[in-house]
C-alpha positions as CSV (number, residue, x, y, z in Angstrom):
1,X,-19.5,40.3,-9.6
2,X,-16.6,41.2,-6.5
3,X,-13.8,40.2,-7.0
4,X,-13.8,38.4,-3.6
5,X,-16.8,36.3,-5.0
6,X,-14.6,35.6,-8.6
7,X,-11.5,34.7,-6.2
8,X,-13.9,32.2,-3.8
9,X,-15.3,30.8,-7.5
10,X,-11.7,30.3,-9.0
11,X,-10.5,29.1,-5.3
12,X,-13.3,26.1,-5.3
13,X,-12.8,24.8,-8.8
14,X,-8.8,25.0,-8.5
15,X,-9.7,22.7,-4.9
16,X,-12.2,20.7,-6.9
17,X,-9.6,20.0,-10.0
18,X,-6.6,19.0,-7.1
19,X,-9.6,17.0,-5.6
20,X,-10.6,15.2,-8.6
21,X,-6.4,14.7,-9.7
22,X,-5.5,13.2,-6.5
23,X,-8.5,10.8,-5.7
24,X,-7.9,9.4,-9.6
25,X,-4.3,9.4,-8.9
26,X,-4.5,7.1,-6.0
27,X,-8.0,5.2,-7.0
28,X,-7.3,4.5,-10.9
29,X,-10.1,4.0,-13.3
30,X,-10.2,0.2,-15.0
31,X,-8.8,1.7,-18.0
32,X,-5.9,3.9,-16.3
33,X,-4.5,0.3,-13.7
34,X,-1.6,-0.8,-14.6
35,X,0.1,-4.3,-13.2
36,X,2.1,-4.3,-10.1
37,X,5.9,-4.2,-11.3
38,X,6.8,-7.7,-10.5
39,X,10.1,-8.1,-8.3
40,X,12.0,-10.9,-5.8
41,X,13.7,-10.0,-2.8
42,X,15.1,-12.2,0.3
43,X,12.3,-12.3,3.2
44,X,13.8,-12.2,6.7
45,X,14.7,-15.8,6.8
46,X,16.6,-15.5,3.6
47,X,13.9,-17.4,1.6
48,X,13.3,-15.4,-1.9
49,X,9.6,-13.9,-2.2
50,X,8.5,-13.4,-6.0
51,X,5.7,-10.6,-6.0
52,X,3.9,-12.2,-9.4
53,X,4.1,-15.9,-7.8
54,X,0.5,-14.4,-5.4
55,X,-1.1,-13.5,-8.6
56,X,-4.9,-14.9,-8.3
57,X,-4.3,-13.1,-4.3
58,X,-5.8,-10.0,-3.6
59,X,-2.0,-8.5,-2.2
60,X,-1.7,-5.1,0.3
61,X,1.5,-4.4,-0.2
62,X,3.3,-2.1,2.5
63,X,6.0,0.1,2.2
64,X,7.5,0.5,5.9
65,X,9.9,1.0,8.3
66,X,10.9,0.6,12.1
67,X,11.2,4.1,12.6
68,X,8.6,5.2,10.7
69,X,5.5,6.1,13.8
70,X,2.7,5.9,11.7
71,X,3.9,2.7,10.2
72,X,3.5,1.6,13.8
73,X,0.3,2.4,14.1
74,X,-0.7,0.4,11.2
75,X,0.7,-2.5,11.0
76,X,-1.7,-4.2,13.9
77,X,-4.6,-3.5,11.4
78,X,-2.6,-5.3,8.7
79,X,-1.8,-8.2,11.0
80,X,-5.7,-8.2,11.8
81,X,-6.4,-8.1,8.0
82,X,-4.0,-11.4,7.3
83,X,-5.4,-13.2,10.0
84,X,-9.3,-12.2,9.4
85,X,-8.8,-12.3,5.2
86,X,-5.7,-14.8,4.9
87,X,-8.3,-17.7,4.1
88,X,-10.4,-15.7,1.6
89,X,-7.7,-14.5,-0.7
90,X,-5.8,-11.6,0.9
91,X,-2.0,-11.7,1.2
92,X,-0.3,-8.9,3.2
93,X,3.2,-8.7,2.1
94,X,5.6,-6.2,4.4
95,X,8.5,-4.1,2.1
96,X,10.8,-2.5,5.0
97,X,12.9,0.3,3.8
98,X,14.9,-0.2,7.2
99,X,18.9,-0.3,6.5
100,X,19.7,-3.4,7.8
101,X,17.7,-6.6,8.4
102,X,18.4,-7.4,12.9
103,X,16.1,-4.2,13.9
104,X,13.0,-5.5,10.9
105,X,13.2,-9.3,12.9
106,X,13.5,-7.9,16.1
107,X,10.1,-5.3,15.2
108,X,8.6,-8.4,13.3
109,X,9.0,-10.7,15.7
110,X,7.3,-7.2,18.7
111,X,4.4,-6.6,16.3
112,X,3.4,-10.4,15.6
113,X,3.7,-10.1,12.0
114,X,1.8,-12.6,10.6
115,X,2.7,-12.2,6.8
116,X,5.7,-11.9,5.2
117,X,8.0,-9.3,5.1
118,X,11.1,-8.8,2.8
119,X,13.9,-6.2,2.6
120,X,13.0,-3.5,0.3
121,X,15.4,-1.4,-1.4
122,X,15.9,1.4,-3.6
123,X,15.5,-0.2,-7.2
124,X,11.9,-1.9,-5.8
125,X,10.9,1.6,-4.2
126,X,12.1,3.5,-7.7
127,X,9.8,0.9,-9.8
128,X,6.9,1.6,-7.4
129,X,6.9,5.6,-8.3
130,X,9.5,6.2,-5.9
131,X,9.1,5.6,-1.8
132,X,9.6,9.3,-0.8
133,X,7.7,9.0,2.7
134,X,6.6,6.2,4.8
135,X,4.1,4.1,5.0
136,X,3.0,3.7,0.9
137,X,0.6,0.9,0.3
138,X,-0.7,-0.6,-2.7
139,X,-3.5,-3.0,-3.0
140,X,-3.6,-5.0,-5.9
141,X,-6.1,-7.1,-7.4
142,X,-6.3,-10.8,-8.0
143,X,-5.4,-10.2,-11.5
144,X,-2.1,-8.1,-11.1
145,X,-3.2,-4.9,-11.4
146,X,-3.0,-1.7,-9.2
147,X,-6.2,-0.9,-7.9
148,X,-5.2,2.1,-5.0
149,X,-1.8,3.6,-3.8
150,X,-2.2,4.7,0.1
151,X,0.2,7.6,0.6
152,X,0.7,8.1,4.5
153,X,-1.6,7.2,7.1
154,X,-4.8,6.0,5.7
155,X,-8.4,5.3,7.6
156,X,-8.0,1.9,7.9
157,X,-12.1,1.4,8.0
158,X,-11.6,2.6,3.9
159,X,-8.9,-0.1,3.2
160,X,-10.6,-2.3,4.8
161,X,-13.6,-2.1,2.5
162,X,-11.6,-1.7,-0.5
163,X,-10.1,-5.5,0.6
164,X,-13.7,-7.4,1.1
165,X,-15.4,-5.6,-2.3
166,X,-11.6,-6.9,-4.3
167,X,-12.0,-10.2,-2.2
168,X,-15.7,-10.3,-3.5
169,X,-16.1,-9.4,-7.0
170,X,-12.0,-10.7,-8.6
């Protein structure tokens, strides 16, 4: 055999392994999901919101910021989501890893966010793997448990089916 056909052999399985790595790191087997680290934090009207209090909800829960374009982008699709899902199960809860709380209710209030939204900070981002880039979602199941983590932009068509089949068989 060439080495230029060895390389192009070692190149795909290396790309296949990395493949296979990240796609279980971010869609867990039933055996690998672990629960959603519990945690309460202030929502924008000062109310407290306890994460473990939507348990029996399938929850999308968004990592985000003001200034943070993609996060822009998405955020219409998870106001669609609430408002399309909201009576079958789904909760959208908004984490904003913004610095101070006037520009979130001012962007809240722009965007028509229909779910709630609390103030994140760095202990909740740290027990959540660390919130290194923005937007991070999780979608978590009915019964607690991580079922995906959505690092940067994601094809909201995807998340969208990964809501109705939680919505339908939890």
């Amino acid at each position: 055999m060439r080495s230029g056909a060895i390389t192009a052999i070692l190149f795909a399985l290396v790309a296949t392994v990395l493949a296979v790595g990240l796609f279980r790191l971010h869609h867990p087997t039933s055996s690998e999901r672990h629960p959603a680290p519990d945690f309460r934090l202030a929502q924008l009207d000062g109310q407290p919101l306890q994460l473990s209090s939507y348990r029996g909800k399938v929850v999308l829960l968004d990592f985000w910021a003001t200034w943070c374009v993609p996060c822009k982008e998405e955020i219409p699709h998870l106001v669609e989501f609430q408002q399309k899902y909201g009576d079958r199960g789904l909760q959208v809860i908004g984490i904003s890893m913004d610095d101070a709380p006037d520009p979130v209710r001012t962007f809240a209030q722009q965007f028509h966010m229909n779910y709630p939204v609390v103030m994140g900070n760095a202990k909740v981002g740290e027990i959540y793997g660390g919130v290194l880039g923005l937007p991070i979602a999780f979608v978590i199941g009915r019964n607690g448990l991580i079922y995906s983590k959505k690092i940067g932009s994601v094809d909201m068509a995807v998340l969208e089916r990964e809501i109705q089949n939680l919505l339908q068989t939890e």
